[in-house]
C-alpha positions in Angstrom: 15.8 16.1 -13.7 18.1 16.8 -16.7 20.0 14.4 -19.4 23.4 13.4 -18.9 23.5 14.8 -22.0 23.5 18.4 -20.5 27.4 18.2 -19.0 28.3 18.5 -22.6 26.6 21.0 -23.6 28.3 24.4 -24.1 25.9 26.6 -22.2 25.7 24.3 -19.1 29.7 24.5 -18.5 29.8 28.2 -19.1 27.0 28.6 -16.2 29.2 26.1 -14.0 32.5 28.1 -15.3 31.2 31.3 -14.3 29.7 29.6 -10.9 33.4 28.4 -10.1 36.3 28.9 -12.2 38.5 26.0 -10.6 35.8 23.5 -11.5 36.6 21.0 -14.0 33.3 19.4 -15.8 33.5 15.3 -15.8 32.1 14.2 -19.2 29.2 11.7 -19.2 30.6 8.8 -19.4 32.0 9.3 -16.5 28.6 10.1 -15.1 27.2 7.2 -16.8 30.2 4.5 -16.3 31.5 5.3 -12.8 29.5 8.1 -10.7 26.4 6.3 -11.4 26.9 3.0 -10.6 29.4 3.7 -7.6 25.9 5.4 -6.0 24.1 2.7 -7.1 26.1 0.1 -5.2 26.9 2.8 -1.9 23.2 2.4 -2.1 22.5 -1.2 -2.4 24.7 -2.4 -0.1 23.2 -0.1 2.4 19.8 -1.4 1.7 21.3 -5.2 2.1 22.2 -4.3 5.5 18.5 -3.0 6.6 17.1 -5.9 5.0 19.9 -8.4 6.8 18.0 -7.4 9.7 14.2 -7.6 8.6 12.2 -10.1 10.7 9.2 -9.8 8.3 8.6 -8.0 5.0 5.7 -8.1 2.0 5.9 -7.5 -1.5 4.5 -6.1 -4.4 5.2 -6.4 -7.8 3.8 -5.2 -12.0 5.2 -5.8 -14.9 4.8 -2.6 -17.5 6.7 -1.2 -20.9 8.9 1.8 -21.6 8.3 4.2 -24.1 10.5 2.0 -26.8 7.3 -0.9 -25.5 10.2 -2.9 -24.1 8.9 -4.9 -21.3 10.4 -4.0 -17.4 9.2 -5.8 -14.0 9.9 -4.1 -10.8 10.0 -5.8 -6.8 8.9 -3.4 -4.0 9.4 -5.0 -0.7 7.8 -3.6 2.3 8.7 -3.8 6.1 8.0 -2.2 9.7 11.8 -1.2 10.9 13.3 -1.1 14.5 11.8 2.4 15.4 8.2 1.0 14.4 8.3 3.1 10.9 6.8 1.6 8.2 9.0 2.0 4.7 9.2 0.6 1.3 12.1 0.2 -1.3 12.1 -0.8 -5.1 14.3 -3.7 -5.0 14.7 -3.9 -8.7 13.4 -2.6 -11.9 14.9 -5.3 -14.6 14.7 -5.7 -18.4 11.8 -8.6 -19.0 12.5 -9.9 -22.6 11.0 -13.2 -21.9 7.8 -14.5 -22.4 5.0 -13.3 -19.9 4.0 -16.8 -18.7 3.1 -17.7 -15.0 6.1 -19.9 -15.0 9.0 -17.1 -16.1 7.6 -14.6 -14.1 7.7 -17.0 -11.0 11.4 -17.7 -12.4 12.2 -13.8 -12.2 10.7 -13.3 -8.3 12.4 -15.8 -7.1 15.8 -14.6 -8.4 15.1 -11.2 -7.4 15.0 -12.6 -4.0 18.1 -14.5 -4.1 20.1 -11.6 -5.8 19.3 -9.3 -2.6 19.9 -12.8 0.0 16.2 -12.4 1.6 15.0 -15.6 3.0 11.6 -16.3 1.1 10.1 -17.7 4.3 10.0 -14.2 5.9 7.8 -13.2 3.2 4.0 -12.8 4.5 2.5 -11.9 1.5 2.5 -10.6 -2.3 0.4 -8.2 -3.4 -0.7 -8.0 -7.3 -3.5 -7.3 -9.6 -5.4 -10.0 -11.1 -3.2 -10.4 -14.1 -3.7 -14.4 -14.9 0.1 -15.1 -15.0 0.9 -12.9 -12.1 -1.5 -14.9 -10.7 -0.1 -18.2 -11.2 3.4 -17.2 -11.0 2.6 -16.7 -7.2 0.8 -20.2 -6.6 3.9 -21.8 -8.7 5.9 -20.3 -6.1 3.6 -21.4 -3.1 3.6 -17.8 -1.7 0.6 -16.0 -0.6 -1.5 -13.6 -2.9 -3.5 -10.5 -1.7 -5.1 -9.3 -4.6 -5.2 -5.1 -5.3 -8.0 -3.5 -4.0 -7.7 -0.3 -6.6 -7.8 -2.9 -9.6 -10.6 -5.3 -7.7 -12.7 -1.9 -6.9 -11.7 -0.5 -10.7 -13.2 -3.9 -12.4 -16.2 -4.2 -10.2 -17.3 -0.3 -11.2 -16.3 -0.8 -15.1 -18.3 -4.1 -14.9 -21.2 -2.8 -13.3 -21.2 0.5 -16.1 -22.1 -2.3 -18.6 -25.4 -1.4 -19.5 -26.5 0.4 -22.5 -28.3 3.5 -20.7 -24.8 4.2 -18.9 -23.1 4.4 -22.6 -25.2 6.4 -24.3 -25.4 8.9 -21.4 -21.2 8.6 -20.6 -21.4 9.4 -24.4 -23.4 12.6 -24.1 -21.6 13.8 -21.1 -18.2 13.0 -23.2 -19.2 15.0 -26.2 -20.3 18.4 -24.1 -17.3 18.3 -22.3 -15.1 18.3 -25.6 -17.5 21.0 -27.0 -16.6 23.1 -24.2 -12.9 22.1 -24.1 -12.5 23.2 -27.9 -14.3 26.6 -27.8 -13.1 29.3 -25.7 -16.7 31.1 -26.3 -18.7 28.4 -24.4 -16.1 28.6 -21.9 -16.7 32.4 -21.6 -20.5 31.8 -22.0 -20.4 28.8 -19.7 -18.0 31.0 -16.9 -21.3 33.9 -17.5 -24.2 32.1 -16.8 -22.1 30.3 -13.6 -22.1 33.7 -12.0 -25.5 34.6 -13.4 -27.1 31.0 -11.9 -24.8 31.3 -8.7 -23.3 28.2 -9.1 -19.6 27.6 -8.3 -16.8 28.7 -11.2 -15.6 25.2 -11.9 -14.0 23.9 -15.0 -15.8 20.7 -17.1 -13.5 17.6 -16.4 -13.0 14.8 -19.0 -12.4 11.3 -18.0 -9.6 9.3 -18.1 -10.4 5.3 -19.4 -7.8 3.7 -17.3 -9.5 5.6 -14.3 -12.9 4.9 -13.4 -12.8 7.8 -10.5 -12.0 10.8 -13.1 -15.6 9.4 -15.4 -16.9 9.9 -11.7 -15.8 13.2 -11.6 -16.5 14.4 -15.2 -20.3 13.0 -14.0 -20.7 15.3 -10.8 -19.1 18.3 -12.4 -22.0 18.2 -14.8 -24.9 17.3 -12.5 -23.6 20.3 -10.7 -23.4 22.8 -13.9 -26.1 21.0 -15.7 -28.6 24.8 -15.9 -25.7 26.4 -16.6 -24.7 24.0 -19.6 -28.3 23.7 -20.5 -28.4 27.4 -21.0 -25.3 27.8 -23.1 -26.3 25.0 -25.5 -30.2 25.9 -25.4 -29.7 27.9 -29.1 -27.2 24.1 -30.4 -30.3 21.6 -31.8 -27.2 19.5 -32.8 -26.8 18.5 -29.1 -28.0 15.9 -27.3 -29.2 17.2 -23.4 -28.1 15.3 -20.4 -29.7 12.2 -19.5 -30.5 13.2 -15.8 -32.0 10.4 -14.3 -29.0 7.8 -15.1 -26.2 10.2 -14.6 -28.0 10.8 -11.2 -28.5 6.9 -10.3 -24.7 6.1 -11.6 -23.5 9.6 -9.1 -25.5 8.2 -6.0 -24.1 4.7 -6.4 -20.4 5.0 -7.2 -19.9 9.1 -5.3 -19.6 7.2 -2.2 -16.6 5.2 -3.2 -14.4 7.7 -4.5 -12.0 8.2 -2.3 -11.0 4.9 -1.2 -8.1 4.0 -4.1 -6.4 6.8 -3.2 -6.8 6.5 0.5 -5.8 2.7 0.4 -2.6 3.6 -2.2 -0.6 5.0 0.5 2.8 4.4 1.2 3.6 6.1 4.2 1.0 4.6 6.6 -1.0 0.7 7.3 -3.2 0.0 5.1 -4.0 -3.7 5.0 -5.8 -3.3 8.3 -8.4 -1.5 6.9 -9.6 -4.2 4.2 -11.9 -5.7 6.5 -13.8 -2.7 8.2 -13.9 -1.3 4.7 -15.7 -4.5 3.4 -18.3 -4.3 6.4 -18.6 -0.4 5.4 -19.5 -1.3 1.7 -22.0 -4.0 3.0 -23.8 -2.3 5.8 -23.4 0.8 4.2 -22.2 2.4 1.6 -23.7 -0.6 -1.3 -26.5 -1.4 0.9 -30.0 -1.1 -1.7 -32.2 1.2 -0.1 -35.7 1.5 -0.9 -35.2 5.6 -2.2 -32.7 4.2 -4.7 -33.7 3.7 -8.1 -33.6 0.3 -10.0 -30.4 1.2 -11.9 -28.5 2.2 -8.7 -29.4 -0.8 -7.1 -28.3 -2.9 -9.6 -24.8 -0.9 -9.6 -24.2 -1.1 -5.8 -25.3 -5.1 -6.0 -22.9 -6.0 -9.1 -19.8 -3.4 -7.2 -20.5 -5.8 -3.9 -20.4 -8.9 -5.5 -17.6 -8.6 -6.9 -15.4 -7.1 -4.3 -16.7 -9.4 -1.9 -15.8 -12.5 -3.7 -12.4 -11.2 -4.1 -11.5 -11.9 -0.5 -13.8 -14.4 0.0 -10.8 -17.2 0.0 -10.2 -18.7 3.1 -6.3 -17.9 3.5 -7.0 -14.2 2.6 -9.6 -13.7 4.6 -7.7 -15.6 7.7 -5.1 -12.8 6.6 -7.3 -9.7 6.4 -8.7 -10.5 9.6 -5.7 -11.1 11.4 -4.1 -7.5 9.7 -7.5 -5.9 11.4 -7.3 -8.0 14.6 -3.9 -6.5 15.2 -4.5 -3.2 14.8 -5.8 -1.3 18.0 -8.2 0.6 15.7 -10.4 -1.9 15.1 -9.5 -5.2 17.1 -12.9 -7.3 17.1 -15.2 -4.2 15.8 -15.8 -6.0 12.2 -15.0 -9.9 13.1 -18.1 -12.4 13.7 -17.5 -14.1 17.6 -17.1 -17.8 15.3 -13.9 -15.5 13.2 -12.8 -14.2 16.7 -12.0 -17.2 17.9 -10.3 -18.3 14.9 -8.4 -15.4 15.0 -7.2 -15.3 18.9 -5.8 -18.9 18.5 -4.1 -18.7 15.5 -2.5 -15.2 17.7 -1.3 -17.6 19.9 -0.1 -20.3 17.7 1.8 -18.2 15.8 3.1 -16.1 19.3 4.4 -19.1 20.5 6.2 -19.6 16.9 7.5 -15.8 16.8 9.0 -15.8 20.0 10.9 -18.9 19.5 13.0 -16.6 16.6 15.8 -15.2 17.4 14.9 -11.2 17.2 17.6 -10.5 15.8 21.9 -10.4 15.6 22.0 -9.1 19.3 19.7 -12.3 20.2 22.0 -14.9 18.7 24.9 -13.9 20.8 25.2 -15.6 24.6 28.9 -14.2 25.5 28.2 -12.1 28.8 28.5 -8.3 28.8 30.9 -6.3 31.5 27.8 -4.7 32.3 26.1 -7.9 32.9 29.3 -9.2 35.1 29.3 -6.4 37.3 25.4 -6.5 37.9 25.8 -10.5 38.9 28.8 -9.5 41.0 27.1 -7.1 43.1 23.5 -9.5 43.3 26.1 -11.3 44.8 27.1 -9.3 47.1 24.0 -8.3 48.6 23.0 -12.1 49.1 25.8 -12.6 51.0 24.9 -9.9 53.1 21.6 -11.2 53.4 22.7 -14.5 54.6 24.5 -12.9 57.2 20.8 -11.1 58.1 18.4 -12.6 60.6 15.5 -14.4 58.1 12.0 -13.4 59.0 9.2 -15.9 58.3 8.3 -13.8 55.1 11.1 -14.7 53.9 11.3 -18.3 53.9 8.2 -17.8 51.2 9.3 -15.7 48.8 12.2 -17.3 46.8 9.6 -20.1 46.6 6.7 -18.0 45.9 8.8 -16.5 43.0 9.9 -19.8 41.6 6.7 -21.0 41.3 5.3 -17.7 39.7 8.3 -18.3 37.1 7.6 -22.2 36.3 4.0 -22.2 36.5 3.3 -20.2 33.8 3.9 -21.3 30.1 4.7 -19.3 27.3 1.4 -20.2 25.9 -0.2 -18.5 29.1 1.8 -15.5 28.8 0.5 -14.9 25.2 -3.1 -15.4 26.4 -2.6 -13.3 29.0 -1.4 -10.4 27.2 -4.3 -11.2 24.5 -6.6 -10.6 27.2 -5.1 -7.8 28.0 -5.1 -6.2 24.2 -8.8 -6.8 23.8 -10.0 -5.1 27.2 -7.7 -2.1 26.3 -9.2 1.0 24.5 -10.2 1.3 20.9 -7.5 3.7 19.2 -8.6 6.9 17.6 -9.6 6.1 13.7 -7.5 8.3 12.7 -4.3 7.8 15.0 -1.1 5.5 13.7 -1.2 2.0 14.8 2.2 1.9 14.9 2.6 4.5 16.9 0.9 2.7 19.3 2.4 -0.4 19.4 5.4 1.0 19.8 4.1 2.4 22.9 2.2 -0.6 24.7 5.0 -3.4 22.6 4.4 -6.7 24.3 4.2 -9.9 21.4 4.6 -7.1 19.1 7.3 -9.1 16.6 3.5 -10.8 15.0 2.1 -7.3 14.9 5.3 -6.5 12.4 4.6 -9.5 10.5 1.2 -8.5 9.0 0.6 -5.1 9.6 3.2 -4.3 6.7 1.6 -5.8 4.1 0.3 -3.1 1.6 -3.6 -3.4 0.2 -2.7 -2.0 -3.2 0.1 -2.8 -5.6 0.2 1.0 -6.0 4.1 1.2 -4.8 5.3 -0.7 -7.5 3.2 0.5 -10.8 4.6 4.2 -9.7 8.0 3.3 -10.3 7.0 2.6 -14.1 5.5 5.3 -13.8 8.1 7.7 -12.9 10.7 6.4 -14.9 8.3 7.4 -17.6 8.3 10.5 -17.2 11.9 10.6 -17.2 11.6 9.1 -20.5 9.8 12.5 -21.6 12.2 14.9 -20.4 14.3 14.5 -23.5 14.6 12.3 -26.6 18.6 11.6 -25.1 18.9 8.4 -22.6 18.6 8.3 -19.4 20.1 5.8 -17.8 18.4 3.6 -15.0 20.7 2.4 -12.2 17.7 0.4 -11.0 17.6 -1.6 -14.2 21.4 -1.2 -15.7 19.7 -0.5 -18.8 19.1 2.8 -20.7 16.0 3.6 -21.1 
């Protein structure tokens, strides 16, 4: 990714001269004033179509600052498609020079949903961090909130590391990793005695404070070198050796967990489903206090639990969560108590009954008859006359009944139950298999499956596009300019 800046610049045209004589190089306005934003509307108002015809969608949203520290906010929306893919688009990325209260931030959603004509009543759910005005910006707007589970896991772990053993021992571990990272001697010394000790050539990491995962990492890489570093500093008094025993008690009660941000920050795949059986995991397993652990890990696990836990303890989340893992074949009933069960199975139907009523989409709404459709009523037609003209057999005199009575008998409410039954005797999917995928296979009521199974369980999609444009900030001093935003940066 290059400037605009570089059209102008004489190097660049002579390379594009040389490529193809006959060429003539725009100048960057007109990259800037017309090629830009003609993509950027080509590309909207193909994204307004797609969304025109989204039954269901979720959200996410952060709010973050530029390089210059002038404020942005960005709306990902989320949605399961026709051909059961699961796909997210930035929305919009606009300038935020207001005041960061609950109430102008509620103010700027809402207008970001009028702006690209979604209907707010399709949206299932908003998923945030635990910012306070992002907070009540959502319940000003009376939509529902499902909180980040990479910032709720983040602040459990950084609140449970508040103890003064864990700081002077992150302290220690800091300080030998910058002694190595500032002397290419130690390195050399520390790469000898690897080989000498047998133990594998890895490099010291350093931990980042807005990520508790890499302070993880920097903690295992030296539990796992610690002889190695012990013998390259034995001959430096001046430092302070590893305390073992809490570095060891923080590894065994956080190691477990340190894959699960990134797992749950996915794009491409469900996630939501997987905040319930992850919840049971941490509680039955992975946080349970066992009687090997040592007092320090067991307070860590207990404070990590706690936390998390009473972050979807609220009633409408956890109705939501367990829904999200109800509908996906994975897990169905696996992590559900029989009272949440049967919670969960009639609200199913309640809301069947409510889905189906919809109109499925611009194909449903019309009623004008097909030629297809005449000609197949034409010839049913035909073939009852010819059966009139048939001698009837007694069988016969049953079966238009039989059939009528099949038809009005049963009620849509019936039909949903039936089918319910159905899903829950069926076979468990493979862990590891897509959900949709398999939906689209066995699709029965599947227009409810859509509705929650798109939520995400991080607000991961949205802080990368901060993110990125960031980066494009560093590229070059020039300005870039951001068709999401209309703004340069």
């Amino acid at each position: 990714m290059l400037p605009l800046l570089t059209v102008e610049k004489e190097g660049f045209r002579r390379m594009i001269h040389k490529m193809d004589a006959r060429y003539n190089m725009p100048s960057r306005k007109y990259f800037s004033k017309t090629a830009l934003p003609k993509l950027y509307d080509e590309c909207r108002d193909g994204l307004e179509t797609t969304l025109s015809t989204v039954e269901f969608f979720a959200s996410t949203t952060d709010m973050w600052s530029s390089r210059a520290t002038e404020p942005y906010i960005s709306l990902t929306v989320h949605h399961i498609a026709s051909d059961w893919s699961l796909n997210s688009c930035c929305l919009q990325t606009s300038f935020f020079p207001d005041d960061h209260t609950g109430e102008n931030i509620a103010s700027g959603l809402k207008q970001f949903l009028q702006e690209w004509k979604l209907d707010k009543t399709k949206q299932v759910c908003l998923t945030t961090d635990s910012g306070a005005n992002v907070v009540k910006a959502v319940a000003l707007n009376h939509w529902t909130r499902l909180s980040c589970f990479g910032h709720n896991l983040h602040i459990a772990i950084e609140r449970s590391m508040r103890d003064s053993r864990i700081d002077r021992a992150v302290g220690v571990c800091k300080k030998i990793v910058s002694l190595f990272s500032h002397s290419w001697k130690r390195q050399r010394a520390l790469k000898a005695a690897q080989e000498e000790l047998g133990l594998p050539q890895h490099k010291l990491v350093t931990e980042s404070p807005t990520r508790w995962g890499s302070r993880q990492k920097m903690i295992q890489r030296l539990l796992e070198q610690e002889k190695a570093i012990t013998q390259v500093l034995a001959a430096d008094r001046s430092t302070r050796h590893l305390d073992i025993d809490v570095l060891d008690a923080v590894s065994k009660a956080l190691g477990p967990l340190l894959d699960f941000t990134d797992a749950l920050s996915s794009e491409n795949y469900v996630t939501v489903s997987f905040l319930r059986p992850i919840l049971h995991l941490f509680s039955s397993e992975l946080l349970q206090e066992k009687d090997e652990d040592a007092d320090l890990t067991k307070t860590i696990k207990k404070s990590v639990l706690d936390y998390v836990m009473a972050k979807y303890s609220d009633p409408e989340v956890a109705d939501l969560i367990n829904m999200a893992s109800f509908l996906d074949p994975r897990f169905r009933t696996q992590h559900l108590s029989q009272e949440e069960i049967l919670v969960i199975k009639a609200r199913v139907v309640r809301e069947g009954e409510s889905v189906s009523a919809m109109p499925s989409g611009p194909a449903a709404a019309t009623s004008e008859t097909s030629p297809q459709s005449a000609e197949k009523a034409q010839g049913q037609a035909t073939e009852e006359n010819q059966r009139k003209k048939q001698r009837k057999s007694l069988g016969s005199f049953f079966k238009r009944k039989a059939a009528t009575e099949v038809s009005t008998s049963v009620s849509d409410t019936e039909k949903i139950e039936a089918e319910l039954n159905s899903y829950l005797l069926g076979e468990v999917a493979d862990s590891e298999s897509n959900p949709l995928a398999w939906w689209k296979v066995h699709e029965v009521k599947s227009r409810l499956v859509k509705k929650y199974l798109c939520i995400p369980a991080t607000s991961t999609a949205s802080e990368r596009v901060g993110k990125s444009i960031f980066v494009l900030s560093l590229i070059s001093e020039n300005k870039l300019y951001c068709c999401a935003c209309h703004r340069p940066l």
